[in-house]
C-alpha positions as CSV (number, residue, x, y, z in Angstrom):
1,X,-15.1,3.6,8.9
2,X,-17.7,0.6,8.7
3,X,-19.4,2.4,5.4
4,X,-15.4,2.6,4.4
5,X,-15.1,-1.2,4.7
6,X,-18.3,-1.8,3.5
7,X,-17.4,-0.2,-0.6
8,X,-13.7,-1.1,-0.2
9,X,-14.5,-4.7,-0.1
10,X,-17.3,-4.6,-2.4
11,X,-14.9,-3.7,-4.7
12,X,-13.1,-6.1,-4.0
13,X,-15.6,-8.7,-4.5
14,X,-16.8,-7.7,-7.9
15,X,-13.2,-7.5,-8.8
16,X,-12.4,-11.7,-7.8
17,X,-16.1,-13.0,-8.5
18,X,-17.4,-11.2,-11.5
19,X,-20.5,-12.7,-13.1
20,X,-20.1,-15.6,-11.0
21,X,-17.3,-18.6,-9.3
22,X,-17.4,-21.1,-12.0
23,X,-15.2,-23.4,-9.5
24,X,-17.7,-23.1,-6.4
25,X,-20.5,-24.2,-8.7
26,X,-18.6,-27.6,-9.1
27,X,-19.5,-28.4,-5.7
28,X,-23.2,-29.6,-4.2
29,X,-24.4,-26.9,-1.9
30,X,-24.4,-27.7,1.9
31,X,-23.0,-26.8,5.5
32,X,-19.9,-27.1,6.3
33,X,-17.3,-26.1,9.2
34,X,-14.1,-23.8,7.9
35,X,-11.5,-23.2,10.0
36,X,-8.7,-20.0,9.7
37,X,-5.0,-21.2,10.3
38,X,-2.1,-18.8,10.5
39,X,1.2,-20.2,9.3
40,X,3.4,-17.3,10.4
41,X,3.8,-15.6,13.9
42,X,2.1,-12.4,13.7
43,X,-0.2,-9.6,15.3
44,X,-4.0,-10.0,13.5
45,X,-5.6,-7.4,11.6
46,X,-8.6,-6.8,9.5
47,X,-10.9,-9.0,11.0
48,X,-14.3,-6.3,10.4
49,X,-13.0,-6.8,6.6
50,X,-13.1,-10.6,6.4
51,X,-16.4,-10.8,8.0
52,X,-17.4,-8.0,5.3
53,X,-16.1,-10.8,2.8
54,X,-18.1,-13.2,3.9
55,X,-21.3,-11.5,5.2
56,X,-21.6,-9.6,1.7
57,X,-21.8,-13.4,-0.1
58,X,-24.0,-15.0,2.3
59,X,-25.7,-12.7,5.4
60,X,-26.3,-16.4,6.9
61,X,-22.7,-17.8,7.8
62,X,-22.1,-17.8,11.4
63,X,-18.2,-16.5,11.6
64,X,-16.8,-17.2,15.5
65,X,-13.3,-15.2,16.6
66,X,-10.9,-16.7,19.0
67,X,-9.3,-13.9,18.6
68,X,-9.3,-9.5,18.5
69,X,-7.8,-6.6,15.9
70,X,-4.1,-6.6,17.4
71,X,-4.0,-9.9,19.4
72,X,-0.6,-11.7,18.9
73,X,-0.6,-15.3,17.4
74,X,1.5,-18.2,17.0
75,X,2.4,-20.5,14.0
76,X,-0.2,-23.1,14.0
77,X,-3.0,-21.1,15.7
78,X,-6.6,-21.3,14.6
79,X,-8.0,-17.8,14.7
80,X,-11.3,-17.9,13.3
81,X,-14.3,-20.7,12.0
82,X,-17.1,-20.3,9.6
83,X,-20.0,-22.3,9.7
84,X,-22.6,-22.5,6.4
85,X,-23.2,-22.9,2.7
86,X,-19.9,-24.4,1.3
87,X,-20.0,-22.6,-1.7
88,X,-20.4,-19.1,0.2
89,X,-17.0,-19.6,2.3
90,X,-15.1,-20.7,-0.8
91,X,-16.0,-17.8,-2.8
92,X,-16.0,-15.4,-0.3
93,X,-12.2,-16.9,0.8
94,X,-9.5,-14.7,-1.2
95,X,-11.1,-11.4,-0.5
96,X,-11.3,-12.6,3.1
97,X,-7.5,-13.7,3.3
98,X,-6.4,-10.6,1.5
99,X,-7.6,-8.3,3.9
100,X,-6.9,-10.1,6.8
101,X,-3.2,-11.1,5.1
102,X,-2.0,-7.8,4.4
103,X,-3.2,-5.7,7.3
104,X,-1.9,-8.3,9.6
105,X,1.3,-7.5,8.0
106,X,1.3,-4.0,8.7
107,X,0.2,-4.4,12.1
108,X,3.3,-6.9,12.8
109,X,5.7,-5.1,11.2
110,X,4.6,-2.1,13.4
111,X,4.5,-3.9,16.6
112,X,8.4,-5.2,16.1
113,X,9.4,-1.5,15.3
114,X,7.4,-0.4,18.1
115,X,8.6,-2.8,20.5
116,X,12.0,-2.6,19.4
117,X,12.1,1.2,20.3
118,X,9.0,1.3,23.3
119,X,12.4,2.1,25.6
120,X,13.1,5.6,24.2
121,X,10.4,8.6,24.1
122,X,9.8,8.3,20.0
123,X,6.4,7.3,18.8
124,X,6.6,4.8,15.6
125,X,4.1,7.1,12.6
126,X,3.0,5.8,9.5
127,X,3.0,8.0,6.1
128,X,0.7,8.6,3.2
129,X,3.0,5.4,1.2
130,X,-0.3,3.3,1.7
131,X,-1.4,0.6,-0.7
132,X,-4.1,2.5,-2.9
133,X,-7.7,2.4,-1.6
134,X,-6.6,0.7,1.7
135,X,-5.2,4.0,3.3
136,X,-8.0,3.8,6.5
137,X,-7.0,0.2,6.7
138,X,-3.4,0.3,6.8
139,X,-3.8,3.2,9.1
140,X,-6.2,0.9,11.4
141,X,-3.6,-1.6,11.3
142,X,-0.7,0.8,12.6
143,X,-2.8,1.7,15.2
144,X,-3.5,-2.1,16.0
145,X,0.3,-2.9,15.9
146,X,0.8,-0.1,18.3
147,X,1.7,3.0,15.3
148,X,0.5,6.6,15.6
149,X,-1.2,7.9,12.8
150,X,0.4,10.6,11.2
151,X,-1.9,12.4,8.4
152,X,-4.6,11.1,6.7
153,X,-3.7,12.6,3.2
154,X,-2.7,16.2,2.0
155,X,-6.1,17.6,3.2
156,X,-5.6,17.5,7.5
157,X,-2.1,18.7,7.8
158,X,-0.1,21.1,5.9
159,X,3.3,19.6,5.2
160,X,6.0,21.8,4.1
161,X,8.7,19.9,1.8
162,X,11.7,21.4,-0.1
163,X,9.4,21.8,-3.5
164,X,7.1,24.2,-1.4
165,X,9.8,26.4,-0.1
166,X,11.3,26.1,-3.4
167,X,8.6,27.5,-4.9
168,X,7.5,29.9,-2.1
169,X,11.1,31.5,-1.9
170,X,11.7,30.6,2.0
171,X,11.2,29.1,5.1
172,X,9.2,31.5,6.7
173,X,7.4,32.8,3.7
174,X,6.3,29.3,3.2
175,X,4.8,29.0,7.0
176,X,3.9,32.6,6.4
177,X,1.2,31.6,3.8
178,X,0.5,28.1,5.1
179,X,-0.9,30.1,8.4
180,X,-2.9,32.7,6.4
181,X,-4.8,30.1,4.2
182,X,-4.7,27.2,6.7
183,X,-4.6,28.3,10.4
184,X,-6.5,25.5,12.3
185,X,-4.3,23.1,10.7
186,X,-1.3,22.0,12.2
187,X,2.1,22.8,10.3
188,X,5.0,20.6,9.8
189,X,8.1,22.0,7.9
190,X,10.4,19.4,6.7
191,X,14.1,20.3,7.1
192,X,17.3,19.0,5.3
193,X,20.4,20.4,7.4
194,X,21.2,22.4,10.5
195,X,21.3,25.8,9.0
196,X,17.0,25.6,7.7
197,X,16.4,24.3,11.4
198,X,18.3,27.4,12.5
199,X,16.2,28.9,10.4
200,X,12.5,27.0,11.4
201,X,13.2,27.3,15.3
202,X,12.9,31.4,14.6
203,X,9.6,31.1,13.3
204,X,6.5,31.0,15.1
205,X,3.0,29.1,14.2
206,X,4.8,25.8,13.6
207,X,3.8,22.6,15.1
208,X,6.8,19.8,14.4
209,X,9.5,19.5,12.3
210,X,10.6,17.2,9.8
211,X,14.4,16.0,10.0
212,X,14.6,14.7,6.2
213,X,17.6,12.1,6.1
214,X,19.8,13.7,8.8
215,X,22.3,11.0,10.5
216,X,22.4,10.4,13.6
217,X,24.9,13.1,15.0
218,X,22.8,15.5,13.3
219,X,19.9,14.1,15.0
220,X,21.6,14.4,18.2
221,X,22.7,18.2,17.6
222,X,18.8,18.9,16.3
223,X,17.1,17.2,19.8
224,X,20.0,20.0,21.8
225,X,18.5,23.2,19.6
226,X,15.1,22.1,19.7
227,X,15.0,21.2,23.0
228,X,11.9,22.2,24.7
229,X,10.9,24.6,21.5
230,X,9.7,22.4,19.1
231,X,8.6,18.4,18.6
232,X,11.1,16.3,16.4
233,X,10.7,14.0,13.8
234,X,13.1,11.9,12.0
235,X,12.3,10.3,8.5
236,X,14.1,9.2,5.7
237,X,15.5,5.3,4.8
238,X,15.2,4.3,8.0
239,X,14.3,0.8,8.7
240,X,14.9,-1.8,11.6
241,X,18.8,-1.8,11.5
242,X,18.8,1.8,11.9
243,X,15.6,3.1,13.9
244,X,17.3,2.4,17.5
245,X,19.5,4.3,16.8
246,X,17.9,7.0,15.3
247,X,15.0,6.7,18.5
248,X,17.7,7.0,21.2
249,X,19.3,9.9,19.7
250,X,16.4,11.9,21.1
251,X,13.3,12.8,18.5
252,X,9.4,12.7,19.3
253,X,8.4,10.8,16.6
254,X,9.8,8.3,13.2
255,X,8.4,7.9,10.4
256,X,8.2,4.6,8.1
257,X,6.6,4.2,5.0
258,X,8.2,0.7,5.0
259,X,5.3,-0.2,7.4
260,X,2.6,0.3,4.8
261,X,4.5,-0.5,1.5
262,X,7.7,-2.8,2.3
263,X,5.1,-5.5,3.2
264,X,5.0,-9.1,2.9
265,X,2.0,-10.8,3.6
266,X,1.2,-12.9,6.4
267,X,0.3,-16.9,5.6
268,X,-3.0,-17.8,6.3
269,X,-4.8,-20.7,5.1
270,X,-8.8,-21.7,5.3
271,X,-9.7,-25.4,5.7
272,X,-12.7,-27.1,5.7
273,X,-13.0,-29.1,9.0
């Protein structure tokens, strides 16, 4: 993770500085006192990033947290200062505020999901629909906000989607070859009506299944036939006008991509003090 965060904001670095901030150089070097200010309500994430920001610029700034990965704040609330050079903490400032911006906004939008369900038995997952390059740190922030991570990418988990059986010719011939090739993986075959989880609750070696787009009275009939057999998830345009309902129908586990893509970023400003 910390080697992760170390070339992800490198990156990102090179990407905003370039050859050099023309608009720092404006300004005389000396100390100074920043201060981090969040404009929104929100749960904070990505603070290993911003210091990453910062440190990468200038190893010397002193950066002091009032705050921890997954702490809830208010409008108004300083979370962070930076003391040192003044032209460090201005160029090191976007990167820092990106980072810290949009994982916070994963990590809040999971936390209302997850708190708006945390009465039923379903755990809130997160999906491979991840901003590119910042898949470790979105899936750090679900986890902050109170998420499960679901795979990392197509390489720890075989998922079985309609194109797969498609092209494999069934259900079972699908899991058939999925446990030949890949047996200490676990399995997850995604369904699209009763009749292929009929079908699915036959066949042995799988480890969840995927309700794709079912409503909820389907949901309700799939939690009665799976009952004690098999884990359930549900997944498919689901959002936070439907996901009560969907959680108290009965499933294991939900599925949003929304928490990772439908973002919008949380307001925070840096001031000099």
């Amino acid at each position: 993770m910390i080697s992760n965060i170390n070339k992800i904001v490198k990156i990102a670095i090179e990407e905003d500085i370039g050859v050099g901030d023309v608009s720092a150089n404006l300004i005389e070097e000396s100390l100074s006192i920043a201060s981090i200010t969040t404009k929104d309500n929100a749960v904070i994430c990505g603070i290993e990033y911003a210091n990453e920001a910062f440190y990468q610029l200038d190893n010397k700034l002193v950066i002091n947290w009032s705050i921890k990965d997954g702490y809830e704040v208010k409008k108004g609330d300083s979370i962070c200062t930076i003391n040192g050079s003044s032209r460090s903490i201005i160029s090191a400032e976007r990167v820092a505020l990106n980072f810290l911006q949009t994982l916070s906004s994963t990590a809040t939008k999971t936390r209302f999901l997850v708190d708006k369900i945390s009465h039923t038995k379903a755990k809130l997952l997160d999906t491979r629909k991840t901003i590119p390059g910042l898949r470790l740190a979105q899936k750090y922030a679900v986890k902050c906000g109170g998420g499960v991570n679901h795979r990392m990418g197509l390489y720890d988990c075989v998922m079985i989607k309609e194109n797969h059986i498609m092209r494999l010719g069934s259900i079972s011939l699908a899991v058939e070859s999925a446990i030949k090739k890949h047996s200490k993986i676990p399995i997850i075959i995604e369904i699209e009506n009763l009749t292929q989880l009929s079908e699915a609750l036959t066949i042995s070696g799988i480890d969840r299944i995927l309700c794709d787009n079912f409503t909820n009275e389907m949901l309700k009939i799939a939690v009665e036939m799976a009952k004690d057999i098999i884990p359930l998830e549900a997944s498919g345009n689901i959002d936070e006008d439907n996901i009560l309902d969907i959680a108290e129908s009965g499933v294991d586990y939900i599925s949003i991509g929304a928490i990772t893509k439908n973002i919008s970023a949380i307001d925070l400003s840096l001031r000099f003090t």
